[in-house]
C-alpha positions in Angstrom: -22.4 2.6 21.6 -21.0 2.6 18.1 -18.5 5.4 17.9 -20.3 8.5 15.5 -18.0 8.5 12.5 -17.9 12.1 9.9 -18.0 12.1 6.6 -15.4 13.7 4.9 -16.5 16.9 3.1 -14.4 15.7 0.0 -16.0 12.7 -0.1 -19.3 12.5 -2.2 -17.7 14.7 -4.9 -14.4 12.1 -5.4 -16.1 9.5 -5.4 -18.7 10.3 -8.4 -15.7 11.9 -10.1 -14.1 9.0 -12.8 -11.4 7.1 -11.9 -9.6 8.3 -15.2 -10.1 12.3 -14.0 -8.9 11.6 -10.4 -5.1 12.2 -10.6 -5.4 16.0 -10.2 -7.9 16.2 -7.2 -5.8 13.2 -5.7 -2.7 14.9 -5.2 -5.0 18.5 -4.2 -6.7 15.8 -1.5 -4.1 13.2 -0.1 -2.2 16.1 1.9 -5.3 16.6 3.8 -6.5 13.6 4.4 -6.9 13.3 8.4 -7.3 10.0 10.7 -10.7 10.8 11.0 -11.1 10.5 7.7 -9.6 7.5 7.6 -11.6 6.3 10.2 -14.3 6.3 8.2 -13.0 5.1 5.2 -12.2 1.7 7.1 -16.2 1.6 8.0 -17.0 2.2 4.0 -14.5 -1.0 3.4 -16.4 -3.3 6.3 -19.9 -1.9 4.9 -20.1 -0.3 2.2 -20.6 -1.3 -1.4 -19.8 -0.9 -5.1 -18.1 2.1 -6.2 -18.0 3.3 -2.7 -15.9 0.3 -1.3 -14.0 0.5 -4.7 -12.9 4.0 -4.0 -12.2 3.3 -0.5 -10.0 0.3 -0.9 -7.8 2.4 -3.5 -7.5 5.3 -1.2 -6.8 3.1 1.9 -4.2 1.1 -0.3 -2.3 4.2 -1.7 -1.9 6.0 2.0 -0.6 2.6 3.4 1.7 2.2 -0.1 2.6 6.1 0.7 3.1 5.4 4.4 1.1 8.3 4.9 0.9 10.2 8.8 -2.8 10.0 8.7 -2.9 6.1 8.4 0.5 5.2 9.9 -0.9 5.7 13.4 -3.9 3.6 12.6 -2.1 1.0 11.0 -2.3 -1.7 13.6 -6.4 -1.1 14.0 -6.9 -0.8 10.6 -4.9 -4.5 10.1 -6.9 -6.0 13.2 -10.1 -4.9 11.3 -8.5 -6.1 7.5 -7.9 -9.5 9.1 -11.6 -9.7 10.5 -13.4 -9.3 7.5 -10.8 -11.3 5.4 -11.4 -14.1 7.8 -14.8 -14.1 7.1 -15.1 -15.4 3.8 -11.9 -15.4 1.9 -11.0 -15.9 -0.6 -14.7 -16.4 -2.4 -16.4 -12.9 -0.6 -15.6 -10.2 -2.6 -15.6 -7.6 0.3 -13.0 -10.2 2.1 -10.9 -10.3 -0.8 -11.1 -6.4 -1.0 -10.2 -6.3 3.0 -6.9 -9.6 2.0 -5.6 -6.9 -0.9 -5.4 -4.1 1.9 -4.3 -6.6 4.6 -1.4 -7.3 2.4 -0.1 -3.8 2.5 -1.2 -3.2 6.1 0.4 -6.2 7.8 2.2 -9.0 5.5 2.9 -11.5 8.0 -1.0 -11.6 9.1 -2.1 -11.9 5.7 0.9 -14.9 5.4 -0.4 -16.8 8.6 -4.2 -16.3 7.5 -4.0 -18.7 4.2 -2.3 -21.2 6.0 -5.1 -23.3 6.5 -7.0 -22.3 3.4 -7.5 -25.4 0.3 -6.4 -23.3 -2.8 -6.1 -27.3 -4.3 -9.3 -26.4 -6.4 -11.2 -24.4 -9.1 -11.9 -20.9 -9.0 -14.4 -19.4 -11.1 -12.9 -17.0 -13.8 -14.3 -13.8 -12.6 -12.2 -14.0 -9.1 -9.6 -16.7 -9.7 -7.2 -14.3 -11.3 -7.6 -11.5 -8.3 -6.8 -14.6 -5.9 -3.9 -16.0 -8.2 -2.4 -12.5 -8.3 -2.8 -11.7 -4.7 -0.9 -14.7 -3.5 1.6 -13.6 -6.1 1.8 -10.5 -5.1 1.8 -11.2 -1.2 5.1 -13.1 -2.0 5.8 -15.4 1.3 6.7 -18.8 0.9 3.3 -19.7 2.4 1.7 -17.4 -0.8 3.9 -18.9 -3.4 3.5 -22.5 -2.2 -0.7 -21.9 -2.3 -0.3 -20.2 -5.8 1.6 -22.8 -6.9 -1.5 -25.3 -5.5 -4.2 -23.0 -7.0 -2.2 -23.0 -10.6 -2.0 -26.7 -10.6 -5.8 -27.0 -10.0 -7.3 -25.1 -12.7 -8.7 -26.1 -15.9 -8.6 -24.1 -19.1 -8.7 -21.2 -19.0 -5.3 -20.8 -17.5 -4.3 -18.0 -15.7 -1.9 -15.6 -16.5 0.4 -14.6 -13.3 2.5 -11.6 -13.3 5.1 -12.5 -10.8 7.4 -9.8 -9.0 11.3 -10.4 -10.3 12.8 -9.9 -6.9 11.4 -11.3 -4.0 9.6 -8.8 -1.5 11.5 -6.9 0.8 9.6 -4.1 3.3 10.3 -0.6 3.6 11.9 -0.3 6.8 14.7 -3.3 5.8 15.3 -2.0 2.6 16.0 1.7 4.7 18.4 -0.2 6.8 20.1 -1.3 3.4 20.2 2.1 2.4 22.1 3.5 5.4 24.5 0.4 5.0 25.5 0.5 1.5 24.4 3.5 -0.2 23.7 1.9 -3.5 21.6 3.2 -6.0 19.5 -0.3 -6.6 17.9 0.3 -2.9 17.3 4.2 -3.5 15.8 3.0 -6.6 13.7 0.2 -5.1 12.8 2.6 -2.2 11.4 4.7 -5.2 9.5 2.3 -6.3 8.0 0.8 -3.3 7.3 3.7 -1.5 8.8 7.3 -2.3 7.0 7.6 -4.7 3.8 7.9 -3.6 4.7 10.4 -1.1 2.8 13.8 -1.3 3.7 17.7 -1.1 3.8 18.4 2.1 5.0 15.3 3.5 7.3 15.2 6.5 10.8 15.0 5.9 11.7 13.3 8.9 9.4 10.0 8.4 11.8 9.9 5.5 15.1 9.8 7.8 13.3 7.9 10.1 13.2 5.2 7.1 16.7 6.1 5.7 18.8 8.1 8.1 20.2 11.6 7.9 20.6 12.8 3.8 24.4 12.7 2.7 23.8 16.4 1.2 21.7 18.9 3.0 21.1 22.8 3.5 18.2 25.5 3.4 15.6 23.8 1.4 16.4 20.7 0.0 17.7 17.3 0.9 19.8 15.1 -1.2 20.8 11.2 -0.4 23.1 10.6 -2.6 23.9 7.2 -4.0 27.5 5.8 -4.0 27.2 5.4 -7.7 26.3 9.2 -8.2 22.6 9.4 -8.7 20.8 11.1 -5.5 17.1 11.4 -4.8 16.7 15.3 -4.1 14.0 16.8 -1.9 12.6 20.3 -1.6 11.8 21.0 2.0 9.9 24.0 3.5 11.3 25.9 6.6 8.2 23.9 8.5 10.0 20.4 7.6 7.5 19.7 4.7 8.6 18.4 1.3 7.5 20.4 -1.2 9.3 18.4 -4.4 11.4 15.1 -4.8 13.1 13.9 -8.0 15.5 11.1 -8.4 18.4 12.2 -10.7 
């Protein structure tokens, strides 16, 4: 029997409100948002449709981005499910190429293995070759890079503009390890970038030090890691362990 699966209360109301308006109810919402929830946000992105899988996708691919608790500990399910529906038609179904993009942020390596076999040694149409040209880009493996490289060489005018990352990929949890080895401001600044700041208020400080080990500076309400070079990346923290502010100065 299929498992019964809740809609969220907040749902229906974010998801007819305009992507443009959405930053303020976002960060009211992303605190809240519970497994369950996210439970049934992974059954909007294997059957649902149009603005509904649209909104889904994004809100799936900003908790896993964030790390959020809510999705953390359905990580390896959500990934199993991802890798299903991308297997099953990608990368010319739309819903597979929406599951590949979340895949990529769930579990990298599956996403890696999983165009392996694919022929990218051919034409795309226009209205999805550039969301497959810039997801191999952004996947960044060797395996991704070498199929971008096949799909580029393929195509026929109109070429397709690529915006490539500068630095090669590198995942949270090594660049943490960096972190507690050299203290150096370009990792706190790349930890910024790739995940800190998408955090929320109310965010548990210690699934940051589980990342990046104990802060160098720390008291009653705040947290500071401070880089070798000067610059630190200061938390607020509540008595209850939650951060309640974060800047990087």
């Amino acid at each position: 029997m299929d498992e019964i699966v809740k809609e969220p209360a907040w749902w229906r109301e974010y998801v007819a409100t305009p992507e443009k308006d959405r930053g303020i109810p976002w960060c009211k919402l992303r605190a809240g948002i519970t497994p369950a929830d996210t439970i049934f946000l992974e059954r909007i992105v294997e059957q649902g449709d149009g603005r509904e899988l649209e909104t889904a996708a994004g809100i799936l691919r900003d908790m896993l981005r964030g790390r959020f608790p809510a999705i953390m500990s359905r990580r390896e399910d959500l990934a199993r499910t991802l890798l299903a529906i991308a297997r099953n038609g990608y990368p010319d179904g739309a819903r597979a190429r929406t599951a590949f993009s979340l895949l990529i942020a769930a579990d990298r390596e599956a996403a890696s293995r999983l165009i392996e076999s694919i022929n990218f040694s051919r034409g795309f149409p226009t209205e999805y070759g550039q969301t497959v040209a810039s997801q191999l880009a952004w996947l960044d493996t060797d395996a991704s890079l070498g199929k971008l490289h096949d799909l580029l060489a393929a195509q026929d005018e109109p070429r397709i503009a690529i915006k490539r990352r500068t630095i090669r990929y590198v995942s949270v949890e090594e660049l943490g390890k960096r972190w507690q080895r050299d203290h150096d401001l370009f990792t706190l600044n790349w930890l910024d970038i790739e995940w800190l700041h998408s955090i929320y208020e109310g965010y548990p400080l210690e699934l940051v030090i589980a990342i990046m080990g104990p802060p160098q500076d720390a008291g009653r309400g705040y947290a500071n890691y401070v880089s070798r070079e000067g610059p630190q990346l200061g938390f607020g923290v509540g008595q209850d362990g939650k951060i309640y502010s974060w800047k990087l100065k």
